[in-house]
Phi, psi and omega in degrees: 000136176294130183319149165263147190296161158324115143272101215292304199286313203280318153315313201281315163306301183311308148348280178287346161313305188275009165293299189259032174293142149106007180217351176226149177252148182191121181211151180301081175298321176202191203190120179244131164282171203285304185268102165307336275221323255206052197264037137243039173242202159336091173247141191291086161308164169253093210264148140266115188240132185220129183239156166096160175312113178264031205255161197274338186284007177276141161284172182229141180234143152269108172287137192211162161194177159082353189305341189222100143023282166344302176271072170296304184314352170288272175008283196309288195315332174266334167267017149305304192311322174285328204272309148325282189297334147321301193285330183277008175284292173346318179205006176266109187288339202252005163268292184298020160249295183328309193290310167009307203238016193204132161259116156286130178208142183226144166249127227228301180229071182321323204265347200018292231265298195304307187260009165264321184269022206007094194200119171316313188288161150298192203285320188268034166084350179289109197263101166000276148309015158242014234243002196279125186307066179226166157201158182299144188261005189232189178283133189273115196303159186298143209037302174321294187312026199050158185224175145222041190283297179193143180295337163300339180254176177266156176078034160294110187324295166116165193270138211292140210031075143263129163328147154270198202267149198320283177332288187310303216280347178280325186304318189265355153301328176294327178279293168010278204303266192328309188251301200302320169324324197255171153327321173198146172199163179234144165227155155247126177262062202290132194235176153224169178095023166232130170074197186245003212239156175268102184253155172236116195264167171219155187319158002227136151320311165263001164247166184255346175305167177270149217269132172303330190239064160325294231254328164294321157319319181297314195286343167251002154315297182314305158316321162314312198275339165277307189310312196224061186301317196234065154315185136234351158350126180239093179264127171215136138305153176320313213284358157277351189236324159206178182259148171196132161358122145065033158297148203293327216239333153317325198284289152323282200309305187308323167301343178292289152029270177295009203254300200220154194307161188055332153111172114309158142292081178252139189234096198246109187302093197256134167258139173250099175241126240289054200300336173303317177284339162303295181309315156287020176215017153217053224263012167292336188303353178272355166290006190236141126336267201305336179260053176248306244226358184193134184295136191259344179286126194292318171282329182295309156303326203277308177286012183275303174292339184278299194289317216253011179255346177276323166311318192283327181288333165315290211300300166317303188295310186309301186310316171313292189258034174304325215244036168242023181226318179341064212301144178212173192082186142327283184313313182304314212282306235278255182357318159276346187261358162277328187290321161318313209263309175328298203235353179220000000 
C-alpha cells in the first residue's frame, strides 16, 4: 500500500494521541482512500478518541469536526480543545474529578480525504450532511437543501437507497456506542461559512417542527448565558434560516427517540461559525478557496481557537452536572412554552 500524503491537523491529532496515552483510548473507525478509483492504494484514518468514565449510567459529551473537507477550522477547534485537556491531564486535580463523572469522545476530522483535497464532500463526491436516509418534509432551497442530481455538483446526497457513506456510518457507530447509550449526553459539530455571526444551531433541519427536548435546550441556553453574560452566540434551530436533506444529527435525535419509551436526552448541537467576518476584514481571502470558509491570518486563526475553547469546555461541564440545570415538572413546561415563544 502507498504511504498516505501528509496532512498537517491529522499529524497534529496523532501527535496528541501519543500524548495523552494511558489517560485516553484511540482508534481507527475506517480507513478511507485518498483515490477511490484506487481502493488498495493510500489511505487516510478516521480516529475516535473517547477519555472519562466509561461506565454506562455516565452522561457524555461529543466533539465531532472536519465533516466538510473545507472547514478546517472546525477541525483545528476541536483538536485545540483535546489537545487542552491533555496537557492539563498533567496537573489539573479538578479535571480528573470532572472526568469521574463524564465520558468524553471526539471524532476530530470525520473527512480526512475530503480536508486533504479541499473539498466539502469526501473522495466520492458525497456531502456527509446531506447523506442520512432522511428528507425534508417541506421544500428544501435549491441545491443547498441536498441534491441527487451528480457528484460533481456540492450538497450531493450519494444516490437514493445507496448505504451511507464510510465516514457518515463510523460517525453514527460512534454516537451508537458512546452517546445514544447513556441517560443524557451533548454533542458538536463544529462547522464554517454561514453569515457573519457566530451561530450554534440544533434540530431539526428537515422539519420547522420542535425539536422533543425544546426545553432542555432552552434551559441550557439559559445556563450558558448566566455563565457566559457576554457571548455572542446566535442559538436557533436550523429549519430557521433554511430545511435541508439527510442530516446526519437530525437523523441521529430521531433515532434516540425510537431506542427506548421517552428516549435518552441526546442534544446534538452544530457551531456555524461566521466565516463572513474573515473575509471582510480580510478580503484578498476571497480569492482562496480555503479563505471563503477559514481565517487565513494567523492571529485571527489563533482567536478563533481562544473564543471557541470556552464553548466546548461549557458543553463538556454542562453534560457532567445535567441533572443540577435539567428542568422536570413546572419547570421543564415554563421552559418550553419560552423556547416556543423564542424560535417558533
Amino acid at each position: 500500500m502507498a504511504p498516505a500524503p501528509a496532512l498537517p491537523e491529522l499529524n497534529a491529532l496523532e501527535r496528541i494521541i501519543e500524548l495523552g496515552a494511558g489517560h485516553l483510548q484511540a482508534r481507527v473507525v475506517c480507513q478511507v482512500p485518498v483515490d477511490p478509483a484506487q481502493p488498495d492504494g493510500a489511505r487516510l484514518p478516521v480516529y475516535a478518541i473517547t477519555l472519562g468514565n466509561a461506565a454506562p449510567h455516565v452522561p457524555a459529551a461529543g466533539f465531532f469536526g472536519g465533516v466538510h473537507g473545507l472547514e478546517r477550522i472546525g477541525a483545528e477547534v476541536v483538536i485545540a480543545y483535546l489537545q487542552s485537556l491533555v496537557m492539563r491531564l498533567r496537573w489539573d486535580s479538578t479535571l480528573h474529578r470532572q472526568l469521574e463523572s463524564v465520558r468524553l469522545v471526539f471524532m476530530p476530522i470525520v473527512n480526512p480525504v475530503g480536508m486533504l483535497r479541499g473539498t466539502r464532500a469526501n473522495p466520492a463526491g458525497v456531502d456527509l450532511m446531506r447523506n442520512a436516509p432522511l428528507d425534508a418534509d417541506d421544500r428544501v432551497p435549491w441545491m443547498v437543501g441536498g441534491q441527487r442530481t451528480s457528484a460533481g455538483l456540492p450538497w450531493y446526497r450519494g444516490a437514493a437507497g445507496s448505504p451511507m457513506e464510510p465516514e457518515a456510518r463510523a460517525l453514527c457507530e460512534l454516537v451508537r456506542e458512546e452517546l445514544l447509550s447513556r441517560p443524557f449526553s451533548i454533542s458538536i459539530d463544529c462547522h464554517s461559512g454561514f453569515g457573519a455571526r457566530d451561530r450554534v444551531w440544533f434540530p431539526y433541519a428537515h422539519t420547522r417542527t420542535p425539536i422533543r427536548h425544546l426545553a432542555e435546550l432552552h434551559a441550557l441556553q439559559d445556563i450558558f448565558g448566566r455563565a457566559h453574560p457576554l457571548h455572542r452566540y446566535i442559538v436557533e434551530p436550523q429549519s430557521a434560516q433554511y430545511l435541508a436533506h439527510g442530516d446526519i444529527w437530525d437523523y441521529l435525535h430521531l433515532e434516540a427517540g425510537e431506542r427506548r419509551q421517552g428516549g435518552p436526552v441526546f442534544l446534538p448541537l452544530t457551531l456555524e461559525m461566521g466565516s463572513w467576518i474573515w473575509v471582510k476584514k480580510n478580503p484578498r481571502q476571497l480569492f482562496s478557496r480555503h479563505g471563503i470558509f477559514n481565517p487565513l491570518i494567523r492571529h485571527r486563526q489563533e482567536r478563533t481557537l481562544r473564543v471557541h475553547m470556552g464553548l466546548l469546555d461549557f458543553i463538556s461541564r454542562a453534560a457532567a452536572g445535567w441533572r443540577l440545570w435539567s428542568p422536570d415538572g413546572d419547570e421543564r413546561a415554563r421552559h418550553h412554552e419560552e423556547a416556543l415563544q423564542q424560535w417558533y
